[in-house]
N, C-alpha and C positions, 0 to 999 in steps of 0.2 A: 862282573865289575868288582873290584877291589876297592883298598880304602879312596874314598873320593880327596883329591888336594884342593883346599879351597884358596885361593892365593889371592892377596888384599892390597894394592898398592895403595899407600898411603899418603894424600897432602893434604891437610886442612882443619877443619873441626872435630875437636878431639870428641865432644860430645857425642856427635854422630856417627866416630867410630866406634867407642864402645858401644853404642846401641847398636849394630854392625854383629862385631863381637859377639854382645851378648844372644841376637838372636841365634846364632850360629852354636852358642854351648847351647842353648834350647833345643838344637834338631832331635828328631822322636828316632833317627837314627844314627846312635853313635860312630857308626864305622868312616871317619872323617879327621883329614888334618888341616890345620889351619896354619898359614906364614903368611906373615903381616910383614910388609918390606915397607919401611917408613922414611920417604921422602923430603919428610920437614925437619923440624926443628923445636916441637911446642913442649915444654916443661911437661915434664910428670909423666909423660905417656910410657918410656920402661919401666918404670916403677908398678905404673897401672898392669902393666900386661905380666911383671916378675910378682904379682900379686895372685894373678889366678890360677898359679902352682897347677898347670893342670899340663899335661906332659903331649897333649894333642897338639898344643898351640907354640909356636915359633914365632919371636920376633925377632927382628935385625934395623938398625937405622944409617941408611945411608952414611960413608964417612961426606960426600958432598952430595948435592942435588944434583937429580941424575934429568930431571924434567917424564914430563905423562908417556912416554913413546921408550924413552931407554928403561926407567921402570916396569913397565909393562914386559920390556927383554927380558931385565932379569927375572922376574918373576915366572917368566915360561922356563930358563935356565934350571931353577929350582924345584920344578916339578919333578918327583920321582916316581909316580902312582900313573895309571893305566889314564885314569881321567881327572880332567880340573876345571876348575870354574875362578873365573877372574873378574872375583865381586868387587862392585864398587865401596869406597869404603863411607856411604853416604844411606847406601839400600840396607833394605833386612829382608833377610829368611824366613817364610813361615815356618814353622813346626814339622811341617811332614815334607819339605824340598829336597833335603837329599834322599829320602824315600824314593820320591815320583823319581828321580833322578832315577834311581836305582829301578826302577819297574818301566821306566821308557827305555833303557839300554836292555834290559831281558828283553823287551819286547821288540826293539828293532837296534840286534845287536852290531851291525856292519854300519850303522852311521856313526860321521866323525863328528857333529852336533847335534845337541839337544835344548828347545827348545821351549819348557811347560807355560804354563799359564800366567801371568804378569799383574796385578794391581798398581795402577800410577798411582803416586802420593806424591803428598806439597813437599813444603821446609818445615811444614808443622807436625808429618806424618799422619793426614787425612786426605782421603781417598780423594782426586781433583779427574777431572776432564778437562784436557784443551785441544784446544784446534789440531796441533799437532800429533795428537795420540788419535784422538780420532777421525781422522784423515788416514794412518797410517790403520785403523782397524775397517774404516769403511770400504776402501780403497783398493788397499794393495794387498792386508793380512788373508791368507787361508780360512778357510772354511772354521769356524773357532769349537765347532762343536763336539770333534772327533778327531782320536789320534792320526797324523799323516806322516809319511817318508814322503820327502819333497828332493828333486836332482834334477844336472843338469841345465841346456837350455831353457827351458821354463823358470826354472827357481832363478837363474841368473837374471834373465830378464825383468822376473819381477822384483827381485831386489835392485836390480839399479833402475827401474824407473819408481821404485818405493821403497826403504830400508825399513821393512815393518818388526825388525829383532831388536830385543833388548839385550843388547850386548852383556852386559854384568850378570846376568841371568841365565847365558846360555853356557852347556858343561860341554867340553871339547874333548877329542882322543888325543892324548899326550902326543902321540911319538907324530902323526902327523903336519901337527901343530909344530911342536920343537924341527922340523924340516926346514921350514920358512920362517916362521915367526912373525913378529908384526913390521910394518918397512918402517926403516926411520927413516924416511922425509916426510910422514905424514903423521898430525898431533890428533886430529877430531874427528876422521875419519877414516881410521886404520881399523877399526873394528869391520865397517864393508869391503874393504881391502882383501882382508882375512878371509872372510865368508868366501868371497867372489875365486880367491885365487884355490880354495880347497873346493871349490864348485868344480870349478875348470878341472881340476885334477880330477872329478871322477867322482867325488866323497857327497853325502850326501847329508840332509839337517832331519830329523826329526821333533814332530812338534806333536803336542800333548796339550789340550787345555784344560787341565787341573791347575788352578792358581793355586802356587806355593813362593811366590816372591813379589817382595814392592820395590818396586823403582822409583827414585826419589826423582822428580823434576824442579829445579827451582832457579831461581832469578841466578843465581852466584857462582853456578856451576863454569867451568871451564869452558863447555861448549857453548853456552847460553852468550858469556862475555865474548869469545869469539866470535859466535851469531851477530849477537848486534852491531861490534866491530867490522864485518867484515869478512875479518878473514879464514873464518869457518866455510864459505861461499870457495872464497878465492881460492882455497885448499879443495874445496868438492870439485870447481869445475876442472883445474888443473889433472883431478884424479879419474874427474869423467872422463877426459879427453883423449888419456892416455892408456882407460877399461877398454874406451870405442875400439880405439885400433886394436889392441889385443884381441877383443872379441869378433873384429873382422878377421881376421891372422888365424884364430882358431874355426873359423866355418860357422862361429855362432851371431849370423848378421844382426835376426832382434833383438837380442841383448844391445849388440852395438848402437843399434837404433837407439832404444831404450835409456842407454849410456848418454847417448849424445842430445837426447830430448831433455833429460835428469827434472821430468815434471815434479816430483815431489821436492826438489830442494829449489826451485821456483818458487813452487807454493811458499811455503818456509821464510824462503827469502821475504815475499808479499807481503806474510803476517807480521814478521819486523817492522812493517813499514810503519803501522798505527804509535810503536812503542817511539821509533826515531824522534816521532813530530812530538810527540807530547814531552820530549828531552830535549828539545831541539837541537836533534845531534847530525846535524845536515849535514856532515861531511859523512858519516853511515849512512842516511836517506841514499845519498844518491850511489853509495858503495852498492845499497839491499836493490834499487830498483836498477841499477847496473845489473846486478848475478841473477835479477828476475826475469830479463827482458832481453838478455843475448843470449844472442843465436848460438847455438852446439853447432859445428860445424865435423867433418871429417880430416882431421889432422895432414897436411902434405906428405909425400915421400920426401926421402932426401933429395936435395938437388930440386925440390919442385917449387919453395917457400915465395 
């Protein structure tokens, strides 16, 4: 593996990016480039970044807002390096992440993901537990003890009936990735998109549990606002619907089951339900216990509707 591309799309708190940033000049392994493609608009962020004179780090700011799904394009466009990682610009790096990075691809060199170990943290950057992390560790995650190569069937299915990855965390094989890309008709959840459709192609994830990154969870995030809206749901199932048939199409039927069942974003949905009522935001209630409580069904042929 060569130098790692860490690519950072950027909308939002400028605070939380440079803390972002800064872990990333931290890493205990230099051999690393960082492009920052900035999507907003907030005062002082070039000046911040033409400050740290440090010749690893690239920035650029949108001439207009490009939204979460065409950024994420370009950002795969600009990769130049064998492997990258598509941090959020909200998480940090421990210290030794592009390390492990670098000792899980020696170790299982033919996967197109990689996978290490994860610490969730709040808005405040202390370690939290919620429902959904842990669901997603009880549940659906792999054995957490010991490094694995995961493919195929199996991995397909168990990610679409549980998306146990943290997307911003996982480092991907370039030229694979630049094949497809991510699809623009989907905002919050292109990241299982991605996974599923380099599955199907053959490629495989590797996963490592050495925790060397924190994932930021919090009330403000993009998905979070979607979730309780709605239409975080209305995008999954629409996405479910249309994995199921693909994965009957490709011979892989439990997946397609798995797809069409989608128990973890159920679950998900359910957990909304507490936050709705104490907002009283009943027109989301009945959106969340809508996406909880219908039926996956098996999509028509044409001519059949």
């Amino acid at each position: 593996m060569d130098t790692i591309d860490i690519m950072l799309p950027h909308y939002g708190d400028t605070g939380l990016l440079q803390l972002a940033v800064n872990s990333i000049l931290d890493q205990s392994d230099k051999d690393w480039r960082l492009t920052v493609v900035d999507d907003g608009r907030e005062p002082g962020v070039p000046e911040w970044f033409a400050s740290l004179d440090d010749e690893r780090v690239r920035y650029q700011r949108n001439e207009q807002n490009l939204g979460i799904t065409r950024n994420f394009r370009k950002c795969v466009d600009l990769v130049e390096h064998s492997h990258f990682v598509m941090m959020g610009s909200d998480d940090l790096m421990l210290p030794d992440y592009v390390a492990t990075i670098r000792s899980m691809a020696a170790a299982a060199p033919d996967a197109a993901m990689y996978q290490p170990g994860v610490q969730v943290i709040d808005e405040h950057g202390e370690p939290v537990k919620t429902l959904v992390d842990e669901v997603k560790r009880r549940l659906y995650a792999p054995d957490a003890t010991k490094a694995l190569v995961l493919g195929g069937e199996p991995l397909a299915t168990n990610l679409l009936s549980g998306n146990w990855l943290y997307f911003p965390s996982v480092c991907w094989r370039s030229d694979i990735v630049k094949k497809i890309s991510f699809r623009e008709d989907l905002s919050v959840i292109q990241d299982l998109a991605l996974v599923i459709d380099l599955v199907q192609r053959g490629e495989q994830l590797a996963v490592d549990p050495t925790v060397c990154f924190r994932y930021r969870r919090h009330s403000t995030s993009l998905s979070s606002h979607e979730a309780m809206s709605g239409a975080r749901f209305g995008e999954a199932r629409r996405y479910f619907a249309g994995v199921a048939d693909a994965m009957d199409e490709h011979g892989w039927h439990k997946a397609a089951r798995a797809a069409r069942r989608h128990v973890s974003m159920r679950l998900h949905a359910l957990s909304m339900v507490p936050g709705a009522l104490r907002s009283r935001q009943f027109t989301a209630l009945r959106t969340l216990l809508t996406h909880a409580f219908a039926g996956g069904r098996k999509q028509p042929a044409a001519g059949q509707e």
